[in-house]
DOBA-204988 format. One record per residue (C-alpha): y, x, z; residue in one letter. Coordinates in nm, 3 decimals, always signed. Layout:
<gupas>
GUPA        c2        c1        c3   code
GUPA         Y         X         Z      A
...
</gupas>
This chain:
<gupas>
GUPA        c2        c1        c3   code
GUPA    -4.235    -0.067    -3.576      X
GUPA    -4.455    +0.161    -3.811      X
GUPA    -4.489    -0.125    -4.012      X
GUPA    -4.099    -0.199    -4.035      X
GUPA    -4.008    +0.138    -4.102      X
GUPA    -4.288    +0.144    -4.403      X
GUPA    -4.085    -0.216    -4.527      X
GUPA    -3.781    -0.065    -4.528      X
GUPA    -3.867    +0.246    -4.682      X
GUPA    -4.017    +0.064    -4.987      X
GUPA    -3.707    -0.151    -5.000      X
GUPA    -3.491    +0.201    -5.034      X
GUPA    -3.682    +0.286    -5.312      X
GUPA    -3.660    -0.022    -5.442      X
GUPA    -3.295    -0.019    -5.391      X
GUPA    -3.236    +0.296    -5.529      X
GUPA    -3.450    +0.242    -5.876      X
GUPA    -3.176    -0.090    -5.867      X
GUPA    -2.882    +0.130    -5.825      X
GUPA    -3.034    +0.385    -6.063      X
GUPA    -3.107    +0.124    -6.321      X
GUPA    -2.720    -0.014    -6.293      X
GUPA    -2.611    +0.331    -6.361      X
GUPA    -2.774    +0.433    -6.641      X
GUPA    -2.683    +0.050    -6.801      X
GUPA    -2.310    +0.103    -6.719      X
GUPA    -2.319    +0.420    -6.891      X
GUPA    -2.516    +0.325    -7.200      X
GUPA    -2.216    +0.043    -7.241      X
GUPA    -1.950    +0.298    -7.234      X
GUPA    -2.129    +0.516    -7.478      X
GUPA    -2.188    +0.224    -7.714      X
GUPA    -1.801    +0.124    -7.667      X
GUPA    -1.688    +0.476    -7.723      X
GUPA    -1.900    +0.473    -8.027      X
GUPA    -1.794    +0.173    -8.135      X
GUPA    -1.427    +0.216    -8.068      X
GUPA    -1.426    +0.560    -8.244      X
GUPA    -1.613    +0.352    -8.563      X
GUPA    -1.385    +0.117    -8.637      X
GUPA    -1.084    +0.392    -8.599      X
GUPA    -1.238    +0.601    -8.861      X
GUPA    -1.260    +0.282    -9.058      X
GUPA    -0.931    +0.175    -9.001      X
GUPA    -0.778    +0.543    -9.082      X
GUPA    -1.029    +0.537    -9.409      X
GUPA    -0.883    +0.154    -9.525      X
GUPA    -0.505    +0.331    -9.408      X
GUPA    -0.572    +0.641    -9.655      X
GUPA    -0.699    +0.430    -9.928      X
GUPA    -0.490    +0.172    -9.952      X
GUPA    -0.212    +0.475    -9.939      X
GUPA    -0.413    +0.655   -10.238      X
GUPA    -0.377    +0.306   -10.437      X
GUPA    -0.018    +0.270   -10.367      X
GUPA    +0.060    +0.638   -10.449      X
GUPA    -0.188    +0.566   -10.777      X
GUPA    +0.057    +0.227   -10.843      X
GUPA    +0.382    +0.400   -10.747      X
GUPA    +0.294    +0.728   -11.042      X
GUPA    +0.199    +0.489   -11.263      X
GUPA    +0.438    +0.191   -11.231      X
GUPA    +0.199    -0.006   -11.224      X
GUPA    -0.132    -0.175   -11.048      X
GUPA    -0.250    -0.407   -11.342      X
GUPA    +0.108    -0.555   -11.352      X
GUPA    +0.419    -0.506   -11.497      X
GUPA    +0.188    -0.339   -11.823      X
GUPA    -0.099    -0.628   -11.797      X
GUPA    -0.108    -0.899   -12.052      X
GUPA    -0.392    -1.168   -11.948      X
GUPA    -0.637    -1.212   -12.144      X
GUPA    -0.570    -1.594   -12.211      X
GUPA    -0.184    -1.444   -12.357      X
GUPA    -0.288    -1.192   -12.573      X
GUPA    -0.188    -1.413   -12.859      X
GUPA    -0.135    -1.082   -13.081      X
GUPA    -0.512    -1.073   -13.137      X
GUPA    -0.650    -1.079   -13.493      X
GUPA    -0.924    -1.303   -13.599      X
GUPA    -1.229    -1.155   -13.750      X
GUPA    -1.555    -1.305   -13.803      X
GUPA    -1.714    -0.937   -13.800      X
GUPA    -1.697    -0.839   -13.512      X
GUPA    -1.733    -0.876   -13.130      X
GUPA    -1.453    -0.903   -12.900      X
GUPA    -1.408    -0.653   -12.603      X
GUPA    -1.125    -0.688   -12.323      X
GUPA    -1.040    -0.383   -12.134      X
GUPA    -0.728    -0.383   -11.921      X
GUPA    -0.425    -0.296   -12.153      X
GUPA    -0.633    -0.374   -12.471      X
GUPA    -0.855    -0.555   -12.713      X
GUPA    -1.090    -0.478   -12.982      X
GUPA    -1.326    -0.593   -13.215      X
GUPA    -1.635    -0.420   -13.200      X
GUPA    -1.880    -0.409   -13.521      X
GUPA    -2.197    -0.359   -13.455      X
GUPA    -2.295    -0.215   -13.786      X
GUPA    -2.050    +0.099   -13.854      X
GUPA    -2.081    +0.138   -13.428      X
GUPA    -1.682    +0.167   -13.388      X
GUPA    -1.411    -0.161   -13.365      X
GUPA    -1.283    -0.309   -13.662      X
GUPA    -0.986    -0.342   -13.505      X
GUPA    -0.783    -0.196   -13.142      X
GUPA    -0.471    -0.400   -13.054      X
GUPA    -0.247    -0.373   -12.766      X
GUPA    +0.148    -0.410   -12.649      X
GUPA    +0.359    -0.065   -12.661      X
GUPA    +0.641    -0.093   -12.437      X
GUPA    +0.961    +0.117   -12.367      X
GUPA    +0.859    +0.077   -11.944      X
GUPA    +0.503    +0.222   -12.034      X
GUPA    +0.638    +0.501   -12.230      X
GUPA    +0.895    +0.608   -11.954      X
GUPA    +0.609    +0.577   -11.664      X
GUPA    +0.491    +0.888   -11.501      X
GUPA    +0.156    +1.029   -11.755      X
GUPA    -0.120    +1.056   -11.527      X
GUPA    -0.374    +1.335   -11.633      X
GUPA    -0.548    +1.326   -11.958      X
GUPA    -0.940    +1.191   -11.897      X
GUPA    -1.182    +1.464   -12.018      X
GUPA    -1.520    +1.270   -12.066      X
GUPA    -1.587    +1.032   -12.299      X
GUPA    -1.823    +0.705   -12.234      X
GUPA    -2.028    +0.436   -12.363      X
GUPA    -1.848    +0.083   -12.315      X
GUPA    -2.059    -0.117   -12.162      X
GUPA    -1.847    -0.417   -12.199      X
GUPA    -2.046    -0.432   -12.578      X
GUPA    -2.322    -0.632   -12.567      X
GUPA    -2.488    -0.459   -12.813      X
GUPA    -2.397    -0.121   -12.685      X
GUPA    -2.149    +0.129   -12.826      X
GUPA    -2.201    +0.461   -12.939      X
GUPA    -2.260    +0.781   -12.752      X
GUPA    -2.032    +1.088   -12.752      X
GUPA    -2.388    +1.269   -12.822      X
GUPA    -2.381    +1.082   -13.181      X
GUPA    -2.074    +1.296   -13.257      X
GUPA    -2.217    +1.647   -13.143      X
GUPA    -2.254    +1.905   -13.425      X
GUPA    -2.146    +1.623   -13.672      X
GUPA    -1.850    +1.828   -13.821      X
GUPA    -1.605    +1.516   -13.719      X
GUPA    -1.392    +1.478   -13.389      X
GUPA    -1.375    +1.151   -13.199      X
GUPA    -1.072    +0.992   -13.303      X
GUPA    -0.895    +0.727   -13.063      X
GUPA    -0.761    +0.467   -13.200      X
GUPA    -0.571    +0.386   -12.903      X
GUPA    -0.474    +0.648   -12.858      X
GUPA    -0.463    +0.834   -12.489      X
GUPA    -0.065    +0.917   -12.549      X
GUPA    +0.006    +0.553   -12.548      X
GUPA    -0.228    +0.440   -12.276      X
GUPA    -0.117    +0.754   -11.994      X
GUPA    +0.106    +0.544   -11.728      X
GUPA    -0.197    +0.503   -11.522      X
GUPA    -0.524    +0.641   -11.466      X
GUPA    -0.739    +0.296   -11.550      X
GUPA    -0.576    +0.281   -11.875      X
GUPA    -0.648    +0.638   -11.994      X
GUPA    -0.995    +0.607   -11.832      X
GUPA    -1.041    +0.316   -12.061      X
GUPA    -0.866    +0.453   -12.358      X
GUPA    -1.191    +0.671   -12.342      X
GUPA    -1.451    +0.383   -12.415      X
GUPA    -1.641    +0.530   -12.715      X
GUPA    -1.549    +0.182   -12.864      X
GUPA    -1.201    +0.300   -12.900      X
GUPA    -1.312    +0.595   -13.090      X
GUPA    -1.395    +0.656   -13.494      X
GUPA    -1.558    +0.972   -13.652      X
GUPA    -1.233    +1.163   -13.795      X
GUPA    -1.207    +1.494   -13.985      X
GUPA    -1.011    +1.728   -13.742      X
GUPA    -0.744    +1.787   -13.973      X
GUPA    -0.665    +1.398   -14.033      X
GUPA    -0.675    +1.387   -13.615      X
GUPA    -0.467    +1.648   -13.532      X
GUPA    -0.243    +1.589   -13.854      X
GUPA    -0.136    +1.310   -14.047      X
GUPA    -0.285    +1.005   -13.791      X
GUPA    -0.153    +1.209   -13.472      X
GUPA    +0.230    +1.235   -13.707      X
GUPA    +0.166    +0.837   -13.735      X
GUPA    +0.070    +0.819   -13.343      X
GUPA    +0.381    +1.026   -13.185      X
GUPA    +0.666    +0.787   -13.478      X
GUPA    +0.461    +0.519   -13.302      X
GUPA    +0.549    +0.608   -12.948      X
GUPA    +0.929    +0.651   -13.060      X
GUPA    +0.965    +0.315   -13.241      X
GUPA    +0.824    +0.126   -12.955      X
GUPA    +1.098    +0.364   -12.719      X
GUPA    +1.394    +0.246   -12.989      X
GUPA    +1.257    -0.127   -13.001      X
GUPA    +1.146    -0.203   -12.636      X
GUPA    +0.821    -0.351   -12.733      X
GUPA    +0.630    -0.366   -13.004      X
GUPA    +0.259    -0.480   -13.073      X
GUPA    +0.016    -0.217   -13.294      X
GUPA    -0.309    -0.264   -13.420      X
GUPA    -0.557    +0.030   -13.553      X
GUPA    -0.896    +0.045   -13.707      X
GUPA    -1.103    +0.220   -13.965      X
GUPA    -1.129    +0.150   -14.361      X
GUPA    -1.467    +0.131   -14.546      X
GUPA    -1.442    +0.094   -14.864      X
GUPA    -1.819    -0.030   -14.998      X
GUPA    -2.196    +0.016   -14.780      X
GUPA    -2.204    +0.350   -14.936      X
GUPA    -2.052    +0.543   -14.612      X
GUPA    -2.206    +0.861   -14.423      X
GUPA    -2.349    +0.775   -14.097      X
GUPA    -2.355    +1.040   -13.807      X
GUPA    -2.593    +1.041   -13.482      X
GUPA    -2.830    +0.851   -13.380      X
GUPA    -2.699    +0.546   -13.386      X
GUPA    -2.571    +0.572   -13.717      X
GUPA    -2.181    +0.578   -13.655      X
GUPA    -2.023    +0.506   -13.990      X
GUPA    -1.767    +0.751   -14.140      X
GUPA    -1.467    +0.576   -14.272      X
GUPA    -1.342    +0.601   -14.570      X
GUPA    -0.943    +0.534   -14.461      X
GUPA    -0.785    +0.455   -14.161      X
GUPA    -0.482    +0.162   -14.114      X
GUPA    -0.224    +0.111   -13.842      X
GUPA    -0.035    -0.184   -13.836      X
GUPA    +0.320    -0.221   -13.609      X
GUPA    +0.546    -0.534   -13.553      X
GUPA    +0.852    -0.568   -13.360      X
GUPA    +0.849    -0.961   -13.253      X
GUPA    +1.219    -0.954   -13.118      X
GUPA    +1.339    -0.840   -13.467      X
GUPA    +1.089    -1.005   -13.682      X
GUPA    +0.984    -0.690   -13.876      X
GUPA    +0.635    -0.539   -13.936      X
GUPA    +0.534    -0.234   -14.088      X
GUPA    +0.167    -0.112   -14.152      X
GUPA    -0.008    +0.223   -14.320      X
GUPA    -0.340    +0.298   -14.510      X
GUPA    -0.428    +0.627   -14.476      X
GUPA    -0.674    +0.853   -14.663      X
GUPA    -0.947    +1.012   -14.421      X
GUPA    -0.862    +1.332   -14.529      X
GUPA    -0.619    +1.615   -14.478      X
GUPA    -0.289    +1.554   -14.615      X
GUPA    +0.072    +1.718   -14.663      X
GUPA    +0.224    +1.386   -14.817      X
GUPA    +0.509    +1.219   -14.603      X
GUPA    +0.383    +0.895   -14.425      X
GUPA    +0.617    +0.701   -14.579      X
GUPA    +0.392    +0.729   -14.905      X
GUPA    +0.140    +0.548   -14.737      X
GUPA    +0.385    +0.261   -14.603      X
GUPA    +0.258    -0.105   -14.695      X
GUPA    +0.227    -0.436   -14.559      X
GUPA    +0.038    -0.661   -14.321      X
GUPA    -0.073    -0.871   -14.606      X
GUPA    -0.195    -0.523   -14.819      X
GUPA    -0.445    -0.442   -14.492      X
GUPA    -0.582    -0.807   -14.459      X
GUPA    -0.694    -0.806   -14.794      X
GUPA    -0.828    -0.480   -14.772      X
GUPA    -0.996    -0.544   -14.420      X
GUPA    -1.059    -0.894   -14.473      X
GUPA    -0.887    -0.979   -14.137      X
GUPA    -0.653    -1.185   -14.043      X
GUPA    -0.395    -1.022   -13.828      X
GUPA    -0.207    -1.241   -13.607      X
GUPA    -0.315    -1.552   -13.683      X
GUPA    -0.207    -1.753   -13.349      X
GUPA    +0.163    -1.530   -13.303      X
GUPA    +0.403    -1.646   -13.484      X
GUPA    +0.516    -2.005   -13.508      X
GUPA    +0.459    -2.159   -13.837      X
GUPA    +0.289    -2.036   -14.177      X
GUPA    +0.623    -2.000   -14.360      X
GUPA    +0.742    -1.716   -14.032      X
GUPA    +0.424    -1.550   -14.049      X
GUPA    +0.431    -1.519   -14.422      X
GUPA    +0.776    -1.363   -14.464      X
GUPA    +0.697    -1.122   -14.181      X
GUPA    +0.373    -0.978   -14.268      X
GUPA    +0.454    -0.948   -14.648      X
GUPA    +0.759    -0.700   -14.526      X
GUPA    +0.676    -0.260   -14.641      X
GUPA    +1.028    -0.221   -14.600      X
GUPA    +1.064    +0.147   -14.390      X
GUPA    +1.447    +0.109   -14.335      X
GUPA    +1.361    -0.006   -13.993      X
GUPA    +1.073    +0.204   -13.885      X
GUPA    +1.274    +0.571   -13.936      X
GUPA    +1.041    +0.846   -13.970      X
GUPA    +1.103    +1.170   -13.776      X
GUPA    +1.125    +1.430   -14.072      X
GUPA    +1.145    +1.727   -13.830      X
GUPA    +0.749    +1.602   -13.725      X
GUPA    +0.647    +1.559   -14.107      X
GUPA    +0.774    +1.950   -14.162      X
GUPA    +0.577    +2.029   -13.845      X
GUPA    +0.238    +1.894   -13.976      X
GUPA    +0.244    +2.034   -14.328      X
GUPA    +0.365    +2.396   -14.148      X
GUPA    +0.183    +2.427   -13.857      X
GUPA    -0.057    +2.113   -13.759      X
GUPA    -0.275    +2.105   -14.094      X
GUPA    -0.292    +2.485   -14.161      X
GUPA    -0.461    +2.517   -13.776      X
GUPA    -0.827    +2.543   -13.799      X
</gupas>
């Protein structure tokens, strides 16, 4: 009997370290479930409120590398230019020269639709494009230099959505530019820009910097040439009319229209060929790109009166 009693009692311990054991494993499964469970509805809520952040970001902007994207296989509005090396970003192209550290050339579409889109926020920093192989400049190659950083994109034309102006940013898109050329006679050339692509629809506009010789300043570090004069060239493919400028790098309080010339005057200037692939025969190119006429391309007086009286006497 004692020796039952002492069998039984170490099977009651034995059960109850069992039952014990079963317990504590039952629990630990409903705290790794309820863990578990609670993990995945955090992520879910996360993936919910990002993918409602993007289609906020794509309803401002009109846009989610859409309706304003040209592939990069399309962009048939490219120049050709031995010089340089060719960058894509999102919404443009340029041809970056390793030598003066800035593109040769910028060239994107400017559309009506892209104009009318919500403008996000203006970027405040700018940063090295990485996207060059042989690296870009630095914003510090600017500092205390006496010049601004010029876009040649610039950020007006590139605010329907936030990758665009982020990009726009790229110290690729950016020359050394005396503050009052900036602010006055290439910003007068920038905002006619905006409206003739708003009157047209569409039209496609290529920028870059001028040196005339291998006598230029350099600022920085790296040695970021100073241009000597700065060119813009437009053209409006559903009309067949082009339009381009060289302009002085300097202040001026002459009307834009005295600095009006044609495709052909920048490609010899440049040594580029603009639009070599775009149009569809020599003969169409030819009579388009020879074209300075201004009849087309009006130029907003009441702007012209504000940069002699206001824009170019602000220090």
């Amino acid at each position: 009997m004692a020796k039952f009693r002492k069998n039984h009692e170490r099977n009651s311990r034995s059960n109850g370290f069992m039952i014990r054991g079963i317990i504590f494993t039952l629990v630990l499964v409903a705290i790794l479930v309820f863990g578990f469970s609670k993990f995945m509805n955090s992520n879910n809520n996360n993936l919910q409120k990002g993918a409602s952040e993007t289609n906020e970001d794509s309803t401002n902007s009109l846009d989610s590398l859409g309706q304003f994207y040209i592939d990069i296989n399309d962009r048939d509005f490219l120049p050709k230019d031995e010089q340089s090396y060719v960058v894509h970003h999102s919404y443009y192209s340029l041809g970056y020269n390793e030598k003066t550290e800035q593109a040769n050339w910028v060239a994107y579409s400017l559309t009506k639709p892209s104009l009318r889109a919500k403008n996000v926020t203006r970027e405040r920093y700018f940063k090295p494009d990485y996207s060059v192989h042989t690296r870009s400049a630095f914003f510090r190659d600017y500092s205390n230099s006496g010049y601004t950083k010029g876009h040649l994109a610039p950020a007006g034309d590139m605010a329907f959505n936030k990758k665009a102006m982020k990009e726009s940013f790229f110290m690729s898109n950016i020359s050394p530019q005396i503050r009052k050329f900036n602010n006055g006679v290439w910003k007068e050339l920038e905002e006619n820009t905006r409206d003739w692509a708003y009157q047209k629809g569409e039209i496609f506009v290529v920028s870059g910097p001028i040196f005339y010789g291998n006598n230029y300043k350099k600022i920085g570090q790296n040695k970021v040439g100073v241009p000597d004069a700065f060119y813009k060239i437009l053209l409006d493919k559903s009309e067949s009319e082009s339009i381009a400028f060289i302009i002085p790098h300097e202040k001026t309080d002459l009307p834009l229209s005295q600095f009006a010339t044609s495709i052909n005057e920048v490609e010899s200037v440049v040594n580029i060929d603009f639009f070599y692939r775009f149009f569809k025969d020599d003969n169409e190119e030819e009579s388009i790109e020879k074209m300075d006429n201004l009849k087309p391309w009006k130029i907003n007086n009441k702007r012209y009166k504000e940069r002699v009286n206001k824009w170019n006497k602000q220090d």
